[in-house]
C-alpha positions as CSV (number, residue, x, y, z in Angstrom):
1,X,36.0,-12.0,-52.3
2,X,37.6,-15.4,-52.2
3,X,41.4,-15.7,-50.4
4,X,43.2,-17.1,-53.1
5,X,46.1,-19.5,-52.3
6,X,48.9,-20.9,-54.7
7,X,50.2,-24.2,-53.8
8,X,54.1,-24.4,-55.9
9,X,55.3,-27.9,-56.5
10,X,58.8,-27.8,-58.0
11,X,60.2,-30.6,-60.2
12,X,57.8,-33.2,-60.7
13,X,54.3,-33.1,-62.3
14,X,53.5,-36.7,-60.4
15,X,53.6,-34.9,-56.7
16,X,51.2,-36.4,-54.3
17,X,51.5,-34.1,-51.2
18,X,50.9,-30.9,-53.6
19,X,47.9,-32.6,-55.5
20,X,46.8,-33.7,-52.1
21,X,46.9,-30.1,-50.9
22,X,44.8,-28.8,-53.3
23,X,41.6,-29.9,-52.6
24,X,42.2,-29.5,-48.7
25,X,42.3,-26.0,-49.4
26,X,39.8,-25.7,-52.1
27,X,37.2,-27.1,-49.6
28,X,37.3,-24.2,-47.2
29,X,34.8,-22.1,-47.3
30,X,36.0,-18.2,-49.1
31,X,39.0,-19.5,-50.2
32,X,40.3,-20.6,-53.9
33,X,43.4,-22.8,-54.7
34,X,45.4,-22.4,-57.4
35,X,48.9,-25.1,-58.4
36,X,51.8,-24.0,-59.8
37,X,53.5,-27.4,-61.1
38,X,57.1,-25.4,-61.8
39,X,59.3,-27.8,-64.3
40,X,59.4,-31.3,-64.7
41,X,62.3,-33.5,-64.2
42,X,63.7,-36.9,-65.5
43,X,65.5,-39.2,-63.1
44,X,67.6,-37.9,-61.4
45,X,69.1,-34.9,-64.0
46,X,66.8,-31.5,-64.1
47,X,67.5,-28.4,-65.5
48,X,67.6,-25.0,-64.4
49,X,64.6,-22.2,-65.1
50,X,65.4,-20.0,-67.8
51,X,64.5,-16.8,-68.0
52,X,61.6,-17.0,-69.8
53,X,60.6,-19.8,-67.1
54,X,60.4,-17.2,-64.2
55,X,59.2,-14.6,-66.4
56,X,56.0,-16.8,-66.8
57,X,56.3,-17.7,-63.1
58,X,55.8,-14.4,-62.2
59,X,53.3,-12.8,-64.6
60,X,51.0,-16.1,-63.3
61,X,51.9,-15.1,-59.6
62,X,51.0,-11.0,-60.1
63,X,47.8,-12.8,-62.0
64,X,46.9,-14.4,-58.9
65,X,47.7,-12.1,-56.7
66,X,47.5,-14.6,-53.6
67,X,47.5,-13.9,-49.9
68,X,49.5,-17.5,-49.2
69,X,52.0,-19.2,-51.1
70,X,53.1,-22.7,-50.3
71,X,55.7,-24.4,-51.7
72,X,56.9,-27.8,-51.3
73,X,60.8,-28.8,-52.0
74,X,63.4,-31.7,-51.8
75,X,66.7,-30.7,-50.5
76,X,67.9,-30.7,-54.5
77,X,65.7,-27.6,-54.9
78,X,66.4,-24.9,-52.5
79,X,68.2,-22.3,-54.2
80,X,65.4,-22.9,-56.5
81,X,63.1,-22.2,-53.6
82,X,64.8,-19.2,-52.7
83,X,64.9,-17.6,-56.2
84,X,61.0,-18.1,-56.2
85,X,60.6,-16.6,-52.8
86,X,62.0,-13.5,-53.5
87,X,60.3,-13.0,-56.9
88,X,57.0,-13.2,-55.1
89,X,57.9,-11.2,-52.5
90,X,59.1,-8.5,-55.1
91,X,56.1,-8.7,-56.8
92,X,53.2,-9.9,-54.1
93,X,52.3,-9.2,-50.8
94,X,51.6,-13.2,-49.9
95,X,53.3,-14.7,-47.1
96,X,55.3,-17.3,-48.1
97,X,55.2,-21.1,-46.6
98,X,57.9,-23.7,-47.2
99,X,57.1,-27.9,-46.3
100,X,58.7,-30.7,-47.4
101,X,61.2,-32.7,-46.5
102,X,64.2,-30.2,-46.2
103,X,62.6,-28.1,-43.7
104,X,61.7,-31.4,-41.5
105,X,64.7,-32.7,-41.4
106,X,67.0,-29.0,-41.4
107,X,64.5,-26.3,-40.1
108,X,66.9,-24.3,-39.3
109,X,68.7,-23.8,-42.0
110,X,65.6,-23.2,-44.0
111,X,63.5,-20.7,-41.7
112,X,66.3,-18.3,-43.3
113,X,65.2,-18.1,-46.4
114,X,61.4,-17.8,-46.0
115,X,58.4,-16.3,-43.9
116,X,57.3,-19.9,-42.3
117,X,58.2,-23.2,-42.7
118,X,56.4,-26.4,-41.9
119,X,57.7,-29.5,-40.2
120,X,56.0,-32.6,-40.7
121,X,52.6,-33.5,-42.0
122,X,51.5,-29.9,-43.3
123,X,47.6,-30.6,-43.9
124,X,46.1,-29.4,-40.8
125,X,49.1,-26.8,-40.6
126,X,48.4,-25.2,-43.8
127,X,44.5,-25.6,-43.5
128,X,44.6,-23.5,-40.0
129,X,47.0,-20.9,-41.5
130,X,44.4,-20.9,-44.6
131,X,41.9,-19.7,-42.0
132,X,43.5,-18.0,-40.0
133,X,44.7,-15.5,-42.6
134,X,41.1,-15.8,-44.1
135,X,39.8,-14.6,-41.2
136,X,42.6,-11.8,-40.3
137,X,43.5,-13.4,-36.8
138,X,46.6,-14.8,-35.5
139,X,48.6,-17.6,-37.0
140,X,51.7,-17.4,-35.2
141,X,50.9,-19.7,-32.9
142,X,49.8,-23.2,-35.0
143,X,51.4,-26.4,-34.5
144,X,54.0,-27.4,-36.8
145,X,54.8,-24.1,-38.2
146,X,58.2,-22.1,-36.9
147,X,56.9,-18.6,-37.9
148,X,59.1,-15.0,-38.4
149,X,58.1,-12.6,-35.9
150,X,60.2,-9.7,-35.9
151,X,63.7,-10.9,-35.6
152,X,62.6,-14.2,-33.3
153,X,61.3,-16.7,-34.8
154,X,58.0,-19.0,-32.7
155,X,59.0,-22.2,-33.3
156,X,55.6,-24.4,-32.2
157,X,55.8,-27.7,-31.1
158,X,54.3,-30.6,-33.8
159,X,50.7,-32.1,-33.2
160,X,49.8,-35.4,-34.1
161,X,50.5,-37.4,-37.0
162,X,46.9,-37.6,-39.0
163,X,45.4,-41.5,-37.5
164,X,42.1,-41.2,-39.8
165,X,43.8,-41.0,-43.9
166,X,40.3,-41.2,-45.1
167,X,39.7,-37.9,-44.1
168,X,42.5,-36.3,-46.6
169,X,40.6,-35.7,-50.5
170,X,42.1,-37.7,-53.0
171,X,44.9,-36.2,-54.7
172,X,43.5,-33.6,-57.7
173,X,44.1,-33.9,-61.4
174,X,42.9,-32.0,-64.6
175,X,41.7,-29.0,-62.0
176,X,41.2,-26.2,-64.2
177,X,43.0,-24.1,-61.7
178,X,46.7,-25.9,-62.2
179,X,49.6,-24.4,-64.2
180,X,52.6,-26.3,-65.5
181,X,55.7,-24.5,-66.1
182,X,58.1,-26.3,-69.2
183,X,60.3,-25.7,-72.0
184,X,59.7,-21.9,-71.5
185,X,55.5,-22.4,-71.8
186,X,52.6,-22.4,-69.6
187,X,50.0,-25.1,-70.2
188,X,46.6,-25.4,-68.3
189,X,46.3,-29.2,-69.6
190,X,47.4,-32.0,-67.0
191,X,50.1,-34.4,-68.3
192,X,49.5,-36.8,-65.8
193,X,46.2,-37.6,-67.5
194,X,47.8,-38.5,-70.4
195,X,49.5,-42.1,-69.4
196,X,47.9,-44.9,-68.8
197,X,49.7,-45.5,-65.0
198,X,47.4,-44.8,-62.5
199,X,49.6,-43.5,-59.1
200,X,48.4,-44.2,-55.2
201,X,49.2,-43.5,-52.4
202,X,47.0,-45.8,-49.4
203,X,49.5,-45.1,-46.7
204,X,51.9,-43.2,-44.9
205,X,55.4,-44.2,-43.3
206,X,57.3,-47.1,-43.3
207,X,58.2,-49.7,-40.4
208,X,61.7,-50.3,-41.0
209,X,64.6,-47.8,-40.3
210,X,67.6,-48.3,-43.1
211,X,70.5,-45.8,-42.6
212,X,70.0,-44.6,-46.1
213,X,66.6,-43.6,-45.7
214,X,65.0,-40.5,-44.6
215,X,62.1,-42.4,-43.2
216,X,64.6,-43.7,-40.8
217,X,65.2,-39.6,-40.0
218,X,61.3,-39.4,-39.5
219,X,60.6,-41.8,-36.6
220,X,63.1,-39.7,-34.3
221,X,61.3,-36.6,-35.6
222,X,57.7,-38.1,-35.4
223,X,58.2,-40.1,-32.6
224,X,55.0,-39.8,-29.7
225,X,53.1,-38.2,-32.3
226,X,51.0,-41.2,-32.8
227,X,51.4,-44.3,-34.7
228,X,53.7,-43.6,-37.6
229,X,52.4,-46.2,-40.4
230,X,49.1,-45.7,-40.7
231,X,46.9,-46.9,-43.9
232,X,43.7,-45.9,-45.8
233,X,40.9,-48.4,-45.7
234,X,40.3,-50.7,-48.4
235,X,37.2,-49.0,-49.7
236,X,38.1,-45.3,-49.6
237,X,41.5,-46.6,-51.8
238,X,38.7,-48.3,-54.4
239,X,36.8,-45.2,-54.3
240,X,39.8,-43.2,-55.7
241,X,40.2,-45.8,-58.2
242,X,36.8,-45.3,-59.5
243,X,37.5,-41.8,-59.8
244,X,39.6,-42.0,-61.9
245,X,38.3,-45.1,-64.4
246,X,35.1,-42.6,-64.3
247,X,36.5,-39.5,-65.9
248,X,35.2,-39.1,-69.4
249,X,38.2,-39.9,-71.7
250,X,40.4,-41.8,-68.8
251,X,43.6,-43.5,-70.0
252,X,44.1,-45.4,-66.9
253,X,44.6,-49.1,-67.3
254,X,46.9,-50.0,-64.7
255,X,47.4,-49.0,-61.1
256,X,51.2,-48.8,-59.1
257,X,51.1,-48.0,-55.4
258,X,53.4,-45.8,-54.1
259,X,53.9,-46.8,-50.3
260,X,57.2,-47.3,-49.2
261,X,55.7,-51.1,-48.1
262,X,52.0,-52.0,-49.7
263,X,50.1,-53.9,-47.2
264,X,50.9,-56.9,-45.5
265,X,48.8,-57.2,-42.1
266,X,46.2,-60.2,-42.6
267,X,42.8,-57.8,-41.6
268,X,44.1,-55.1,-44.3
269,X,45.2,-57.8,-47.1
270,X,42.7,-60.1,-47.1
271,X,40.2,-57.7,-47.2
272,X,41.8,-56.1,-50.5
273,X,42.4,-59.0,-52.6
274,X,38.9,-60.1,-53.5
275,X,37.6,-56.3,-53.5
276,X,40.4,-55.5,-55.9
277,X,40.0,-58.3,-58.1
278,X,36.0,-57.9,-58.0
279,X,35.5,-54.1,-57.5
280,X,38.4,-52.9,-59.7
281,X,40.0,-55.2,-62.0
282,X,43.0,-53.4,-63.1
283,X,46.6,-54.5,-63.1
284,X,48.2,-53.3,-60.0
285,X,52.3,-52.4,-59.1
286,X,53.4,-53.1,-55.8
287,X,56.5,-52.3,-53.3
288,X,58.0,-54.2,-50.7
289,X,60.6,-54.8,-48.2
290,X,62.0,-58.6,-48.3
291,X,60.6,-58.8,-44.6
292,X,57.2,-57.8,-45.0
293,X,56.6,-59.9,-48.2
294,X,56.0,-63.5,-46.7
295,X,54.5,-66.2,-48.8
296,X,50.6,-65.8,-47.7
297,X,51.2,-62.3,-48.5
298,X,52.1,-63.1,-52.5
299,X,49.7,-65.5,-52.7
300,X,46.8,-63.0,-51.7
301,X,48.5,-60.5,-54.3
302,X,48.3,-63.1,-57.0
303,X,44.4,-63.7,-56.3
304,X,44.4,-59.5,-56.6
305,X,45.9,-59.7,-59.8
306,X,49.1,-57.8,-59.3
307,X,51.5,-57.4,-62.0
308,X,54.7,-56.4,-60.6
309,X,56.3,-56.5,-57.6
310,X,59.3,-54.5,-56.5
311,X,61.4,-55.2,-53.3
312,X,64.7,-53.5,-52.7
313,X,67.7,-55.7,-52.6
314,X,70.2,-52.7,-51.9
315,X,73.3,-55.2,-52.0
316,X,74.1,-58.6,-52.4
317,X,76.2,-58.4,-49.1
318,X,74.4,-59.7,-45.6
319,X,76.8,-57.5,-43.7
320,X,76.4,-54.4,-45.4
321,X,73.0,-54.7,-45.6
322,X,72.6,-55.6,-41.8
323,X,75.1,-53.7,-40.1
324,X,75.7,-50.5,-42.9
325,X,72.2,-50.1,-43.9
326,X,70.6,-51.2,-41.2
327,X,68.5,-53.7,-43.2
328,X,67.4,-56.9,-41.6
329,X,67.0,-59.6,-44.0
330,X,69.4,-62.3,-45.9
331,X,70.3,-63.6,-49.4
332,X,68.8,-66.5,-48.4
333,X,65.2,-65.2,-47.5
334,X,65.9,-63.1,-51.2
335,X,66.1,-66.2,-53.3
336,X,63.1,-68.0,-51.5
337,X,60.9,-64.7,-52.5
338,X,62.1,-64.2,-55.8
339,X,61.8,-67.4,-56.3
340,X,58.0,-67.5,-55.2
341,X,57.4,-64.6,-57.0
342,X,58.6,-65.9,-60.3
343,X,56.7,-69.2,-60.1
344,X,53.7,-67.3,-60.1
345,X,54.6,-65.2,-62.9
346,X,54.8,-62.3,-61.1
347,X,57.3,-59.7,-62.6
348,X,60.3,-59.0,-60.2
349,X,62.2,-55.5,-59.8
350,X,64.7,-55.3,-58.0
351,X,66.0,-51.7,-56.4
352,X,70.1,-51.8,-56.1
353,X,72.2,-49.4,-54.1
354,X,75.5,-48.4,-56.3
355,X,78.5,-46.6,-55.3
356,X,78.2,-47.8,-51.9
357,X,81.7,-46.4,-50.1
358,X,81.7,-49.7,-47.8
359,X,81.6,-52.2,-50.6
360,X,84.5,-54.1,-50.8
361,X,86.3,-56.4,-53.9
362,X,84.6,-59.5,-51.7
363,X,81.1,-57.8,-50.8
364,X,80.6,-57.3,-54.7
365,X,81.7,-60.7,-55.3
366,X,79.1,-61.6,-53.1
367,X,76.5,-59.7,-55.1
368,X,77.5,-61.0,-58.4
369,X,76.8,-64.4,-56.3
370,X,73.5,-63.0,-55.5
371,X,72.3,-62.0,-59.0
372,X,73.4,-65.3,-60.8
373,X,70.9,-67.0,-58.4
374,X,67.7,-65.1,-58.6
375,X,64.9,-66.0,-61.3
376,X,65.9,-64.5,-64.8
377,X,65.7,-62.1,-66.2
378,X,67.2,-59.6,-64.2
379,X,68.4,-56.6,-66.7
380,X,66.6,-53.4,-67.2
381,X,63.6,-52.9,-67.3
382,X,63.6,-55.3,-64.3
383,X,66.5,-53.6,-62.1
384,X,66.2,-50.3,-60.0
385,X,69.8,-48.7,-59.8
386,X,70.7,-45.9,-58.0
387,X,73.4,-44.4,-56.8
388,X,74.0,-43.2,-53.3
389,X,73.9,-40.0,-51.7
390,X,74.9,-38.8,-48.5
391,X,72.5,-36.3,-47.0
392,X,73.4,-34.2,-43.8
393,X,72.6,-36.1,-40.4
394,X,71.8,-39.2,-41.9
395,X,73.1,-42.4,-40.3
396,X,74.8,-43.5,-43.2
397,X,76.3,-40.4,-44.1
398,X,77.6,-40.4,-40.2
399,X,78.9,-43.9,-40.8
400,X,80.5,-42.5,-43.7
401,X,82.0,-39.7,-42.1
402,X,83.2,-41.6,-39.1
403,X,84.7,-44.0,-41.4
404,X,86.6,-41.5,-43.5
405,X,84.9,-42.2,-46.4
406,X,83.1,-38.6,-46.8
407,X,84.1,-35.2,-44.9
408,X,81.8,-32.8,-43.4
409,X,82.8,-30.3,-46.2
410,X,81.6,-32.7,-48.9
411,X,78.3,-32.4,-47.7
């Protein structure tokens, strides 16, 4: 009898690391995956289960009956997290497995609330747990897993971040074994078929280290595990593509990368641009930081065929955006770029920071200054606000502490 395994992904249908998941586990010999996709947001306002949410939750848990449960969460989602956990431990006899961001950055805090948690890249954790519980041996022991024993808890050190990316299965859609959890129904049918946006991700980490940023929280936590950005080679990233414009019925018609910076090294772009255009075809969606996106870089994106391109901004202030976010770049450098970008017809978003507690009346002057020079138009749908949040340990939310601006309590 297969071990069966349900991977819960909590707020958002679109979730890479749980789609990624699936297949990992699905591979291993005796074992069958099964994903819980439990609500749906939009932006940045979600609402609660109701009853009849976790009443489905449950029955399709007691259904499943699985030996492991893992479930991924943002910090927004714990209590949410917590309620789950206990229903399956009522009801199941599975361990359960948090990963995510909030137990990287906080283990601590969340090892309290569940059987193991995960810090870090949780592929080859979760695969060696998969087996090891498979098999009936040991798992408190793998890397990257702090693990309840008793009244201790083994906390094991990390192993290296994953070099090779081509050896992770592309991330799973339409998989008959997939649940989504909304407006008090269960439906087997994928909505993320349904669109014609096409989602990738071709690489892990980001080189820069704003203050704001949790990746900036990751290179202190990842650091001498191996090179932190790391990228999937041009042909395995066309292969997922084809995937996709292969399905009978496919409603893909335009691609947007999800890295935190698309590719910019000369061996890695100038390799892409002709495949793309000749291989693929498709419209594509890129994001930048202003330092990574020199001129020969946009010109190989226009002989791609990219669409948009969307570079963060943050503010229109060089000080805040040096010394506050930690954000090299200028307002001068800006303008060049957008600049570029617009004479080659290349649709511009641009991601702003609001509610910034260190803006002053003559930092948003010099914003306003900012926005009356760049290429028009600049309104909705091409402007990215958002409005900023102070998350424990961060070093902005330590500036803003510091400063006054935020107490410990507010957290």
């Amino acid at each position: 009898m297969n071990t069966q395994v349900v991977i819960v992904g909590l707020y958002t249908y679109f979730n890479v690391p749980v789609r990624i998941l699936h297949p990992l586990v699905d591979r291993l010999d005796g074992v069958k995956a099964h994903t819980i996709f439990y609500k749906n947001y939009d932006s940045n306002i979600f609402s609660l289960p109701s009853v009849r949410e976790e009443e489905i939750f449950v029955d399709t848990i007691k259904q499943l009956n699985p030996k492991i449960v893992a479930i991924s969460l943002l910090s927004p989602y714990v209590l949410i997290a917590k309620r789950l956990t206990e229903l399956i431990k009522k009801y199941t006899s599975a361990i359960v497995i948090w990963g995510g961001v909030g137990p990287t950055i906080s283990p601590e805090d969340h090892i309290k609330l569940t059987d193991i948690i995960c810090i870090g890249e949780g592929e080859r954790a979760l695969e060696e747990l998969v087996v090891a519980v498979r098999d009936g041996k040991d798992y408190k022991n793998i890397k990257n897993l702090w693990v309840k024993d008793g009244l201790k808890v083994i906390k094991n050190q990390q192993g290296p971040l994953i070099q090779a990316l081509d050896y992770l299965p592309f991330a799973e859609y339409g998989n008959e074994n997939m649940y989504f959890i909304e407006n008090n129904k269960l439906s087997r049918e994928d909505p993320e078929l349904d669109h014609s946006i096409l989602y990738i991700q071709s690489s892990r980490g980001c080189p820069y280290s704003c203050s704001f940023c949790v990746e900036t929280m990751y290179h202190d936590i990842f650091k001498g595990l191996g090179k932190f950005v790391r990228r999937r080679s041009v042909s395995n990233i066309i292969e997922e593509v084809h995937s996709h414009l292969n399905r009978p019925g496919n409603r893909k018609k335009r691609v947007y990368f999800i890295d935190e910076v698309f590719g910019s090294a000369p061996n890695f772009i100038d390799e892409f641009a002709p495949r793309w255009r000749k291989e693929v075809g498709l419209p594509f969606e890129v994001l930048y930081h202003p330092k990574s996106l020199k001129l020969r870089v946009i010109d190989r994106l226009v002989e791609a065929g990219v669409s948009e391109v969307n570079f963060g901004i943050r503010t229109g202030s060089d000080v805040i955006r040096n010394d506050i976010f930690t954000r090299p770049g200028t307002n001068a450098e800006i303008i060049e770029l957008a600049t570029h970008l617009n004479k080659n017809k290349i649709r511009i978003k641009y991601d702003w920071i609001l509610d910034n507690d260190f803006e002053t009346k003559e930092t948003l002057k010099e914003c306003i200054n900012l926005i009356l020079q760049l290429p028009k138009p600049i309104a909705d749908p091409h402007v990215n606000i958002t409005s900023l949040q102070h998350f424990p340990d961060y070093p902005m939310t330590k500036m803003a502490v510091k400063a006054g601006h935020v107490s410990e309590e507010e957290l």
